[in-house]
C-alpha positions as CSV (number, residue, x, y, z in Angstrom):
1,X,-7.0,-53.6,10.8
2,X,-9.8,-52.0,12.1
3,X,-8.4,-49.2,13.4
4,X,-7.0,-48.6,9.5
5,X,-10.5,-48.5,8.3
6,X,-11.7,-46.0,10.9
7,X,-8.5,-43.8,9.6
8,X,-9.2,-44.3,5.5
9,X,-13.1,-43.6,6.3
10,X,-12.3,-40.6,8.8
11,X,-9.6,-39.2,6.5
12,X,-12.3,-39.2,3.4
13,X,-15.2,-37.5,5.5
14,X,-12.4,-34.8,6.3
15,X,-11.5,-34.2,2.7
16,X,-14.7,-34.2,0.8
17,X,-16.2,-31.9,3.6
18,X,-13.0,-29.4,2.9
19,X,-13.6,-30.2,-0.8
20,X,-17.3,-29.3,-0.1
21,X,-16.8,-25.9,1.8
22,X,-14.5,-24.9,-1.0
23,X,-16.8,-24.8,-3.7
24,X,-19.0,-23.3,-1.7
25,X,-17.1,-20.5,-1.0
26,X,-16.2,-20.6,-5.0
27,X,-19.2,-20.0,-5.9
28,X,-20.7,-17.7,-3.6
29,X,-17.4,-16.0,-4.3
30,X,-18.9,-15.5,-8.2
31,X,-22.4,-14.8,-7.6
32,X,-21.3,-11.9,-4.8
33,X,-18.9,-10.1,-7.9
34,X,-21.9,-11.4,-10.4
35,X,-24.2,-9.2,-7.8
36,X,-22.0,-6.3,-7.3
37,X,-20.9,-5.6,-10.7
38,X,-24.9,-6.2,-11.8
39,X,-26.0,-3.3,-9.2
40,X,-23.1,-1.3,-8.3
41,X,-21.2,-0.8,-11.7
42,X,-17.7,0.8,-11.2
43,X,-17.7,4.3,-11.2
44,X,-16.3,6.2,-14.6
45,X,-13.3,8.2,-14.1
46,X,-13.8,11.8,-14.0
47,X,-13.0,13.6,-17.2
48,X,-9.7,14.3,-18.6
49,X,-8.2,17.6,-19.2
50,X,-8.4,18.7,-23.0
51,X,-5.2,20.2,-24.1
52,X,-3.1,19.4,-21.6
53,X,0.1,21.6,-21.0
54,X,3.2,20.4,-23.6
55,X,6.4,19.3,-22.8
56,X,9.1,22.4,-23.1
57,X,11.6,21.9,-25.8
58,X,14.8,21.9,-23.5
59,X,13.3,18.7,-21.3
60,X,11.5,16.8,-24.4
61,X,15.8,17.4,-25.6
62,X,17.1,15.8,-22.5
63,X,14.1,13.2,-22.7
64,X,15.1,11.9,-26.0
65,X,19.3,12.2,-25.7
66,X,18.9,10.4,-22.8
67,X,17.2,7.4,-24.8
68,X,19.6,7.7,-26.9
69,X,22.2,7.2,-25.2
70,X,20.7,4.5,-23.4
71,X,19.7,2.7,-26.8
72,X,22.9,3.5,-28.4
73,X,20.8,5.9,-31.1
74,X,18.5,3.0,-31.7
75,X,15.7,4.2,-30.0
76,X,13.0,6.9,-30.7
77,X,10.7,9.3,-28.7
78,X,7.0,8.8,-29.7
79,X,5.4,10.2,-27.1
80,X,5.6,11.6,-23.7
81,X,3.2,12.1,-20.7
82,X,2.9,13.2,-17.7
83,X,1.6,10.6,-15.4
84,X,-0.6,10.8,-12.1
């Protein structure tokens, strides 16, 4: 019987000390993004092109008959661009 306690008591110490290093790392986990979104804010994006070049007619046409033919004509174009 005693060899039972020394398990329950050893197996206790081993789980509150893993329960204890997790919130620690938890925590220090927040106050290092608190810390580095307080003194190094993320950079802005550099500045988008005004007017960017259209779509030509003859793709925008194949861009939308290809929806609808996809949708069976229940589906409509609203807006097309070019990603990165």
């Amino acid at each position: 019987m005693e060899n039972l306690n020394i398990a329950l008591l050893l197996m206790m110490v081993g789980m509150a000390t893993v329960f204890s290093i997790l919130l620690i790392v938890i925590y220090l986990g927040k106050a290092m993004i608190a810390l580095v979104n307080k003194y190094a804010p993320e950079e802005t994006a550099a500045a988008k092109k005004e007017g960017a070049a259209p779509i030509p007619a003859n793709i925008m046409a194949a861009i939308s008959a290809a929806v609808a033919v996809v949708t069976h004509d229940k589906g409509k174009v609203t807006k097309v661009e070019k990603l990165r």
